[in-house]
PDB file with one MODEL, atoms N, CA, C and O in Angstrom:
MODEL        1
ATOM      1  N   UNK A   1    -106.677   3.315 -62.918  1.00  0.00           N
ATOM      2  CA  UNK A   1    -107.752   4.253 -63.258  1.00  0.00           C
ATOM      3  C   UNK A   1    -108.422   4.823 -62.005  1.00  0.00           C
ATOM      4  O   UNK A   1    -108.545   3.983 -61.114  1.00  0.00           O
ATOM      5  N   UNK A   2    -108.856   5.970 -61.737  1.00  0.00           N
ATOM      6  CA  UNK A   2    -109.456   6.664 -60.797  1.00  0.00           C
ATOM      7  C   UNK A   2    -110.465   6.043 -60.186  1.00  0.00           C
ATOM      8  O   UNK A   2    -110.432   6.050 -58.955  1.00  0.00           O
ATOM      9  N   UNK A   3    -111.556   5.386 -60.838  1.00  0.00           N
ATOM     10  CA  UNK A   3    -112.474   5.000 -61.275  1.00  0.00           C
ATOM     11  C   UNK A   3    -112.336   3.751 -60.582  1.00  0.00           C
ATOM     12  O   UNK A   3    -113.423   3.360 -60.155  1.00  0.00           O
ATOM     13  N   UNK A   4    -111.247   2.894 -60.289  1.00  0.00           N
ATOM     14  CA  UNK A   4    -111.356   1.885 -59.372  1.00  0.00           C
ATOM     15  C   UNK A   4    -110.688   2.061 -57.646  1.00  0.00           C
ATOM     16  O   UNK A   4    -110.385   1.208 -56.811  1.00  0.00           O
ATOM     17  N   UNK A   5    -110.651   3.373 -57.625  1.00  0.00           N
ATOM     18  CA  UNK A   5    -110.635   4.163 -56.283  1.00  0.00           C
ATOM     19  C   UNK A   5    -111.694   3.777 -55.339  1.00  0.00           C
ATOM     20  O   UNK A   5    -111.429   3.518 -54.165  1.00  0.00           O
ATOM     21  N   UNK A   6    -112.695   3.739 -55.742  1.00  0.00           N
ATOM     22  CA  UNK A   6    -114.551   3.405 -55.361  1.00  0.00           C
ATOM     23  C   UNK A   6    -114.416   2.110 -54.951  1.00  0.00           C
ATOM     24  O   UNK A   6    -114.741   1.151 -55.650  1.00  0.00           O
ATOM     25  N   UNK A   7    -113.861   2.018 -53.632  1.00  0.00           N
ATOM     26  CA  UNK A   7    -114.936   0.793 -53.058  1.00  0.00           C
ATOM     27  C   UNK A   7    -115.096   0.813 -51.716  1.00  0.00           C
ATOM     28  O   UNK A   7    -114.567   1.673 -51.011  1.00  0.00           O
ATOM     29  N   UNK A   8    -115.950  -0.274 -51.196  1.00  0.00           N
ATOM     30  CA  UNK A   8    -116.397  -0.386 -49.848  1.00  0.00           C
ATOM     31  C   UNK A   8    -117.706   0.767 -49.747  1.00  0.00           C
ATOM     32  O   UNK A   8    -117.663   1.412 -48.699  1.00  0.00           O
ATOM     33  N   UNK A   9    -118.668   1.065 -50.520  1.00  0.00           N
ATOM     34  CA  UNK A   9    -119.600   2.157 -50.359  1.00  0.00           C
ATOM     35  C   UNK A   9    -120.554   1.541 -50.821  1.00  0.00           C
ATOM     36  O   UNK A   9    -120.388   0.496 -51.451  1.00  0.00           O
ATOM     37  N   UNK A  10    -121.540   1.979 -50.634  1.00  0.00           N
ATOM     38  CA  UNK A  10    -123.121   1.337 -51.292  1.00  0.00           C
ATOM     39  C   UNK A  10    -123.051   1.932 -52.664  1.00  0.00           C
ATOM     40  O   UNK A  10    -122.665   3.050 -53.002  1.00  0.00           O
ATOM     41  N   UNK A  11    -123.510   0.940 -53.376  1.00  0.00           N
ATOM     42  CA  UNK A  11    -123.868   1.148 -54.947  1.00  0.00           C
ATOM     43  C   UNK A  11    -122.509   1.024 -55.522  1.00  0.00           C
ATOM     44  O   UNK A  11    -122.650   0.624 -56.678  1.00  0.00           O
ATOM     45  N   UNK A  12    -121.185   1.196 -55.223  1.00  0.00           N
ATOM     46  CA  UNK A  12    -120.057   0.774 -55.537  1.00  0.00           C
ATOM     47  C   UNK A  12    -119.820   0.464 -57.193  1.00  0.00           C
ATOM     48  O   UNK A  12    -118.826   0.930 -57.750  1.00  0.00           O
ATOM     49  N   UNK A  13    -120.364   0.012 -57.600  1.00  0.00           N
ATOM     50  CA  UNK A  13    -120.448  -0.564 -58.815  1.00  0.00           C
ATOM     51  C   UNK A  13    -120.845   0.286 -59.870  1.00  0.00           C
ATOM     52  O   UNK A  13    -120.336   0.595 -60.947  1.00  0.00           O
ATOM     53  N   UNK A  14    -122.176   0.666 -59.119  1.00  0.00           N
ATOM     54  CA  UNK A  14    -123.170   1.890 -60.022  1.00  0.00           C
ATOM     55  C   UNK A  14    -122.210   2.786 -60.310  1.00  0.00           C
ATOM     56  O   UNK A  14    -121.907   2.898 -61.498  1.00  0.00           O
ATOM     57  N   UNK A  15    -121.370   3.801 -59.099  1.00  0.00           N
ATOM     58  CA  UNK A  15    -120.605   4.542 -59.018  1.00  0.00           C
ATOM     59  C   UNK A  15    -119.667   4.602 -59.833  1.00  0.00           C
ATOM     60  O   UNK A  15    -119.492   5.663 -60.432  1.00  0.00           O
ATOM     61  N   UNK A  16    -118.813   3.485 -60.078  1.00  0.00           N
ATOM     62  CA  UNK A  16    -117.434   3.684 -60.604  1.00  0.00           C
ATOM     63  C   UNK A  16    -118.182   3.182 -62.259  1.00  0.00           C
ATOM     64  O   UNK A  16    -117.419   3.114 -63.222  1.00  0.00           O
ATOM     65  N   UNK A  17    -119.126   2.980 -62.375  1.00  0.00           N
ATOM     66  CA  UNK A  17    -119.631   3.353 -64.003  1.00  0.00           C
ATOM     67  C   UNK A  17    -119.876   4.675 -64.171  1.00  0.00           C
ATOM     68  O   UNK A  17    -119.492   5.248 -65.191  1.00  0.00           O
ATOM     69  N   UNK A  18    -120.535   5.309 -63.201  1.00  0.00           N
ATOM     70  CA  UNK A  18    -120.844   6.883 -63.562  1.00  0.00           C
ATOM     71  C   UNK A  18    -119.513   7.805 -63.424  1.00  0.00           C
ATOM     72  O   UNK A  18    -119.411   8.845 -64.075  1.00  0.00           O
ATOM     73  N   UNK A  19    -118.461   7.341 -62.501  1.00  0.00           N
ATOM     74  CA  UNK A  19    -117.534   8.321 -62.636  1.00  0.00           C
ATOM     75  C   UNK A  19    -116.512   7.984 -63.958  1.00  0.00           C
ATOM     76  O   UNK A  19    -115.782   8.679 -64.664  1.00  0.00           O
ATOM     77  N   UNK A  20    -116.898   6.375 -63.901  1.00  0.00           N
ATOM     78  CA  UNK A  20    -115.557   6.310 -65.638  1.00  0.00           C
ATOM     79  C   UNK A  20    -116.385   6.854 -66.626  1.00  0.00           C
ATOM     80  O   UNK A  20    -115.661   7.457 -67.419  1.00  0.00           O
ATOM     81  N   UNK A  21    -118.026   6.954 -67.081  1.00  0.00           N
ATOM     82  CA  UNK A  21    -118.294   7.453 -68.101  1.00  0.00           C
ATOM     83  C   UNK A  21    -118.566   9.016 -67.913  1.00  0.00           C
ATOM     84  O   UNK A  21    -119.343   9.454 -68.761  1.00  0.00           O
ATOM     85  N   UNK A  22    -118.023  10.107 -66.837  1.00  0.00           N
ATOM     86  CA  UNK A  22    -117.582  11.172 -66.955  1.00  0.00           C
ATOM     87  C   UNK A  22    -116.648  11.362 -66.785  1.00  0.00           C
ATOM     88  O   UNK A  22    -116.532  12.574 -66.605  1.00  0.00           O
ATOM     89  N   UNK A  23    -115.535  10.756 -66.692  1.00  0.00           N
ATOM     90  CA  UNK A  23    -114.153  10.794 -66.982  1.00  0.00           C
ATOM     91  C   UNK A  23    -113.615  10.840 -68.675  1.00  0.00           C
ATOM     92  O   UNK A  23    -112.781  11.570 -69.210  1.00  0.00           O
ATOM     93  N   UNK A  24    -114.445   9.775 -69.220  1.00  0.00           N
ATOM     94  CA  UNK A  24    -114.244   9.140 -70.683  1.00  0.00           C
ATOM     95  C   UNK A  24    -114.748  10.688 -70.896  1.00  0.00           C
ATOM     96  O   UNK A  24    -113.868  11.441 -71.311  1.00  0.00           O
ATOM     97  N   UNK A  25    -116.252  11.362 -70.634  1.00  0.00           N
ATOM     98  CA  UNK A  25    -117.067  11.907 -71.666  1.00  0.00           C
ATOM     99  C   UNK A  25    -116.277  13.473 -71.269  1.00  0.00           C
ATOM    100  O   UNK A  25    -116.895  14.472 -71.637  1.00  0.00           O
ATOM    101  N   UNK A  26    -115.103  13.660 -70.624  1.00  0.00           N
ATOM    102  CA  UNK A  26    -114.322  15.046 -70.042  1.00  0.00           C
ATOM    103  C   UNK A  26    -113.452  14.598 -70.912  1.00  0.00           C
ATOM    104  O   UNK A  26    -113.300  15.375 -71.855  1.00  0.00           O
ATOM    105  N   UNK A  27    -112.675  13.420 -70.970  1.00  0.00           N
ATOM    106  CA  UNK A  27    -111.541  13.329 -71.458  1.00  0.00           C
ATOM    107  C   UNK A  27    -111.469  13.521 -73.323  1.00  0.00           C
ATOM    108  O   UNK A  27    -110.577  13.970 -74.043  1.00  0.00           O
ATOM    109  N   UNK A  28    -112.963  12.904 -73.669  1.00  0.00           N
ATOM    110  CA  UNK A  28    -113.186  13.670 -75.256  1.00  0.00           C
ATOM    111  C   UNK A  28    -113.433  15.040 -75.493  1.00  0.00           C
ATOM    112  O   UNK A  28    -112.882  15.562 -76.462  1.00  0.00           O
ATOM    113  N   UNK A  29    -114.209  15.739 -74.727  1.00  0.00           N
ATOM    114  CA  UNK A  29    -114.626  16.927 -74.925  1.00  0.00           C
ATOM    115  C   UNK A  29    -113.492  18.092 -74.542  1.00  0.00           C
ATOM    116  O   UNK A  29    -113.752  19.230 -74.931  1.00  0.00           O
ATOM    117  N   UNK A  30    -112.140  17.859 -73.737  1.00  0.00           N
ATOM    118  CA  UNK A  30    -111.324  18.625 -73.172  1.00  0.00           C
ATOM    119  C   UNK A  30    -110.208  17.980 -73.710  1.00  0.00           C
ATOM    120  O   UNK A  30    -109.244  18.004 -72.944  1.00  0.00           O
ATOM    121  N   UNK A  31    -110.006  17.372 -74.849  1.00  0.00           N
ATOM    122  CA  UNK A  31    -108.662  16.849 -75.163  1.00  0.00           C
ATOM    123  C   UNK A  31    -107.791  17.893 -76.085  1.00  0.00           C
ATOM    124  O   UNK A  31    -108.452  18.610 -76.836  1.00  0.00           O
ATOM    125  N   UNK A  32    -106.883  17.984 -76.089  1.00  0.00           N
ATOM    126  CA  UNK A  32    -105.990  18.903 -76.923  1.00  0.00           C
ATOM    127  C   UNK A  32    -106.085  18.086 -78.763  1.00  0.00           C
ATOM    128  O   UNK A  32    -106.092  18.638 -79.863  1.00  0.00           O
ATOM    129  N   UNK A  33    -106.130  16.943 -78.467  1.00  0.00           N
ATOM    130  CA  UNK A  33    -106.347  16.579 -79.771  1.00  0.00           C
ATOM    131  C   UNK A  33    -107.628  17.371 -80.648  1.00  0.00           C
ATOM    132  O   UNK A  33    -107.699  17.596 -81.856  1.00  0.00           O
ATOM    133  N   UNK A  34    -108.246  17.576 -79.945  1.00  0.00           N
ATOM    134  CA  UNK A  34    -109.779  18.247 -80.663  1.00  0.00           C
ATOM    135  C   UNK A  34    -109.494  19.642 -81.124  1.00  0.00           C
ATOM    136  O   UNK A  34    -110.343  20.278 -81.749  1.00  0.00           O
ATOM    137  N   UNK A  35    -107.899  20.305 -80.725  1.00  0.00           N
ATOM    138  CA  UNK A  35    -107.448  21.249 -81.224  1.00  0.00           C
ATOM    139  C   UNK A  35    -107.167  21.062 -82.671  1.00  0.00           C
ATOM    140  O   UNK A  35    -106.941  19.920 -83.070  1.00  0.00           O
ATOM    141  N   UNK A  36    -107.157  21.961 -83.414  1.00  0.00           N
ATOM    142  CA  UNK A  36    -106.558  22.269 -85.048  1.00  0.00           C
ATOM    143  C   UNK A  36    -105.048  22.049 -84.716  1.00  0.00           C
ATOM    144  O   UNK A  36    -104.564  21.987 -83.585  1.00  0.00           O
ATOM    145  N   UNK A  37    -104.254  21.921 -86.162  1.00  0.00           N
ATOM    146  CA  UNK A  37    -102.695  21.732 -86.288  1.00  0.00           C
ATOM    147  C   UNK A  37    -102.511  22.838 -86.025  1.00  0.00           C
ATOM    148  O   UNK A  37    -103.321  23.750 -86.187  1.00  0.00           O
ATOM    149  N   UNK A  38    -101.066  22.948 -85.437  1.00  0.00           N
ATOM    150  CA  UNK A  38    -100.288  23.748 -84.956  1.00  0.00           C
ATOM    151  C   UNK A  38     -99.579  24.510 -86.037  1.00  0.00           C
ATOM    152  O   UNK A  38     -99.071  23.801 -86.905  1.00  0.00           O
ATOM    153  N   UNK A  39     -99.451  25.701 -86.153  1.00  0.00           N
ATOM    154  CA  UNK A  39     -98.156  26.038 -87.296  1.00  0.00           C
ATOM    155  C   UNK A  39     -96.798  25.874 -86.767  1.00  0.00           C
ATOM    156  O   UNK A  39     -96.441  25.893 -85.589  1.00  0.00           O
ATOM    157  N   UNK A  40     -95.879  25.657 -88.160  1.00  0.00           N
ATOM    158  CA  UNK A  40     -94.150  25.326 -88.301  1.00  0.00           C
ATOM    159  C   UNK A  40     -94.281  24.329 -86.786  1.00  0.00           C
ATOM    160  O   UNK A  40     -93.723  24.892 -85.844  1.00  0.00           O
ATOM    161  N   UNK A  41     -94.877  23.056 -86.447  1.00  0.00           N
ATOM    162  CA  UNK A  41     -94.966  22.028 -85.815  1.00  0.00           C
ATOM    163  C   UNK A  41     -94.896  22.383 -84.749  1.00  0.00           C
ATOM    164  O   UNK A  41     -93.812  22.386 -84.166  1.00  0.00           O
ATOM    165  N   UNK A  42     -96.221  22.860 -84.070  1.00  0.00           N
ATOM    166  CA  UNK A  42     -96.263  23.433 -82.795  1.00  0.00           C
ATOM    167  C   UNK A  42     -97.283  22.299 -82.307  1.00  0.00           C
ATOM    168  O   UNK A  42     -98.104  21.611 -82.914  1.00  0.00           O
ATOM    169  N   UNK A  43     -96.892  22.387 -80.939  1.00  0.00           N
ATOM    170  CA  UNK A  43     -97.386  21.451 -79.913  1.00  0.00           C
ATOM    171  C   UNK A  43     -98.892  22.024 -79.806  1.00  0.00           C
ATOM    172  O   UNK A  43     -99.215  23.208 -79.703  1.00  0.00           O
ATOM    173  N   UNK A  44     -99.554  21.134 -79.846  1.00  0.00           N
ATOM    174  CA  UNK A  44    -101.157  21.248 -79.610  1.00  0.00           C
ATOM    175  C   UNK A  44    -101.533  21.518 -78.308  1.00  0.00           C
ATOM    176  O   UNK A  44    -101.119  20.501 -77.751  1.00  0.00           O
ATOM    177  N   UNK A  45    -102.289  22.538 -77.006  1.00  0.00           N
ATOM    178  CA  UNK A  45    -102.143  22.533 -76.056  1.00  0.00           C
ATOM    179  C   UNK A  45    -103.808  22.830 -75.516  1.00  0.00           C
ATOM    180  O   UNK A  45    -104.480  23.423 -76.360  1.00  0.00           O
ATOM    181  N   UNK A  46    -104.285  22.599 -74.652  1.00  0.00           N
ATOM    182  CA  UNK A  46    -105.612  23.136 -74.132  1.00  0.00           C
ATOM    183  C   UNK A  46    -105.886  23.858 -73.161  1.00  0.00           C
ATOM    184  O   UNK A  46    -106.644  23.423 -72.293  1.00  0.00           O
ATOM    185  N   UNK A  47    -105.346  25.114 -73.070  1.00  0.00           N
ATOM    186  CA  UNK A  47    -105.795  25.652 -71.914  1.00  0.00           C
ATOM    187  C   UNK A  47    -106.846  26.839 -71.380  1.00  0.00           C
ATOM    188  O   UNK A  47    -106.535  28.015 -71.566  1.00  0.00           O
ATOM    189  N   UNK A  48    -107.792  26.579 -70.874  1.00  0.00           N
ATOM    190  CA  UNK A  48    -108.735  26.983 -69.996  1.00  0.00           C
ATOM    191  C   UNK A  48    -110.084  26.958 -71.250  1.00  0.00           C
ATOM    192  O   UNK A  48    -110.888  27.873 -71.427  1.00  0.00           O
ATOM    193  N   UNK A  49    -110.042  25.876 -71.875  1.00  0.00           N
ATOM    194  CA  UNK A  49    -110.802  25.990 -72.890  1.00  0.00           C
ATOM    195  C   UNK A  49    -110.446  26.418 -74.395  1.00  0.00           C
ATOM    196  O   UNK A  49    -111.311  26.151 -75.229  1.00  0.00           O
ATOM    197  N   UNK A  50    -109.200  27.092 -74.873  1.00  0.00           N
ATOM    198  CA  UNK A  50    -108.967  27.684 -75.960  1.00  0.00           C
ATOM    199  C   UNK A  50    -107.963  27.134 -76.510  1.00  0.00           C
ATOM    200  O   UNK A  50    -107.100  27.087 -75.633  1.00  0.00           O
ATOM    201  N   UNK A  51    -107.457  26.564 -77.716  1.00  0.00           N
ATOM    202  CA  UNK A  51    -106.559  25.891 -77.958  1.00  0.00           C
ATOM    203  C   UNK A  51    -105.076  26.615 -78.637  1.00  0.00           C
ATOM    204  O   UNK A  51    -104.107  25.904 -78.901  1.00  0.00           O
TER     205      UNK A  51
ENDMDL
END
């Protein structure tokens, strides 16, 4: 996870909570899953915001 990239810095700890819970809170809000079904079984995709 990215998120355990973070060490050797002051607050270290604090840090890699604030960057995994904006990682988590990007990874719900920007997921392709949050797209509608696809027609005749089309791949769900997210790009630049529009699904």
């Amino acid at each position: 996870p990215l998120h355990e990239l973070v060490k050797e810095v002051s607050c270290a700890g604090v840090k890699k909570h604030h960057l995994k819970r904006a990682i988590e809170t990007y990874l719900t809000e920007k997921h392709p899953c949050h797209c509608r079904e696809c027609q005749n079984n089309g791949l769900r995709v997210l790009d630049s915001d529009v699904c």
